[in-house]
N, C-alpha and C positions, 0 to 999 in steps of 0.2 A: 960120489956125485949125486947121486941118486936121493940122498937123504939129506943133501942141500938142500934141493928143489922141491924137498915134501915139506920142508921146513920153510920153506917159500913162500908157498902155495898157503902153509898154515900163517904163518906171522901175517900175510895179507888178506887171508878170511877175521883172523882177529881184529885186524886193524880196521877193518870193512865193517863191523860188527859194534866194533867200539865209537868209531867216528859218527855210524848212523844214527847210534845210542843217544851221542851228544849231538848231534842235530838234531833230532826228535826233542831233546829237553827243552834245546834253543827256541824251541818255536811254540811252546807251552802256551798258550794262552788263560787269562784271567778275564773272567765274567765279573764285573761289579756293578750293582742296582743298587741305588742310592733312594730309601723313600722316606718324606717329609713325618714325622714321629713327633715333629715339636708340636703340636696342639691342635684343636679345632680352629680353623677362621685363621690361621697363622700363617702367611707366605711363607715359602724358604727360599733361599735367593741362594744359590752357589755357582762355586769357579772353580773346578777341576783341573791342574796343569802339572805338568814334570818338567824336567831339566831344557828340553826339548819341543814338548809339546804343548800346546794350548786346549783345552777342551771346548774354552769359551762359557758364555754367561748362561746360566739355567735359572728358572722359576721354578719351582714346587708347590702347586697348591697341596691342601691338607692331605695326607696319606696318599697322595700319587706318588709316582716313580720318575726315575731316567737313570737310562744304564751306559755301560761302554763298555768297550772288550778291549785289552791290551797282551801284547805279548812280550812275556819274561826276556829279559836281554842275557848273553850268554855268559855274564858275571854275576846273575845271580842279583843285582842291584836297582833292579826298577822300583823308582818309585814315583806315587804322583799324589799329590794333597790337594786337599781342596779347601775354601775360604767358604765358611757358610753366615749367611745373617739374616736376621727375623728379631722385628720388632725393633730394641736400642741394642740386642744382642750382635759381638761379631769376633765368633771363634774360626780354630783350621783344625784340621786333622789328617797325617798320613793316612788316606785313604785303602791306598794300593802299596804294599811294604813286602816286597819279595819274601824275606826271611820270616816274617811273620803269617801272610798268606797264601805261598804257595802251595804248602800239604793242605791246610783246613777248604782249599778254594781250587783243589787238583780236582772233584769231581761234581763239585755243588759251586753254582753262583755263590760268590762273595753279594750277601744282602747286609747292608748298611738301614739302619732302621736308627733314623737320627732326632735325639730328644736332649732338652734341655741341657740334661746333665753330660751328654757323650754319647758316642755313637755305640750301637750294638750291633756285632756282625752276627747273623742267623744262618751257620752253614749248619753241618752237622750235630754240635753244640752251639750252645750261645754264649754269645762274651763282649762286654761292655769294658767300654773305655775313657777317659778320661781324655777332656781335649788337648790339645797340646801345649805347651805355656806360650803365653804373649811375649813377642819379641819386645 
């Protein structure tokens, strides 16, 4: 009887431990800072949104910023892109891609540093990307 009840006691410390584990991931949040890379004198106009959510419409003047903070959903599948345009130019790019930014952007803002060719995120390395193809 006795070593039920330790056994108990233990499967419910485990499961207390494991459960907080995964709450704590669920609630992960991502820092992304978006700044205007395409040129001197050049607007950058974008629209940030997910499945979900609307960010709404932003300006960029040259080399400023705008950022957002989101939190990872508990499958691991958040995502949110954005629609950028300057000049006759008008690309998108998965901005926020769980499986791709969660570890590079678990302890450093996600900085998006957006130029012509693609965007470059600047966390602990850096990495450039090509936009996404046109639907």
């Amino acid at each position: 009887m006795c070593g039920s009840y330790a056994f108990n006691i233990l499967f419910s410390v485990i499961f207390m431990v494991v459960l907080f584990g995964c709450l704590c991931e669920v609630r992960q949040h991502i820092d992304v800072l978006i700044i205007n890379g395409i040129g001197p004198n050049i607007q950058l106009g974008l629209h940030c949104k997910s499945k979900h959510k609307d960010l709404g419409l932003q300006s960029l003047a040259p080399y400023k910023s705008w950022r957002f903070r989101e939190a990872m959903n508990f499958w691991k599948t958040t995502l949110f892109f954005c629609h950028f345009e300057w000049e006759s130019e008008s690309k998108w790019f998965d901005i926020l891609l769980t499986k791709r930014n969660k570890n590079a952007c678990k302890y450093y803002t996600c900085q998006w540093y957006i130029t012509p060719d693609g965007p470059c995120r600047f966390t602990e390395h850096t990495e450039c990307y090509p936009w996404n193809a046109n639907i």
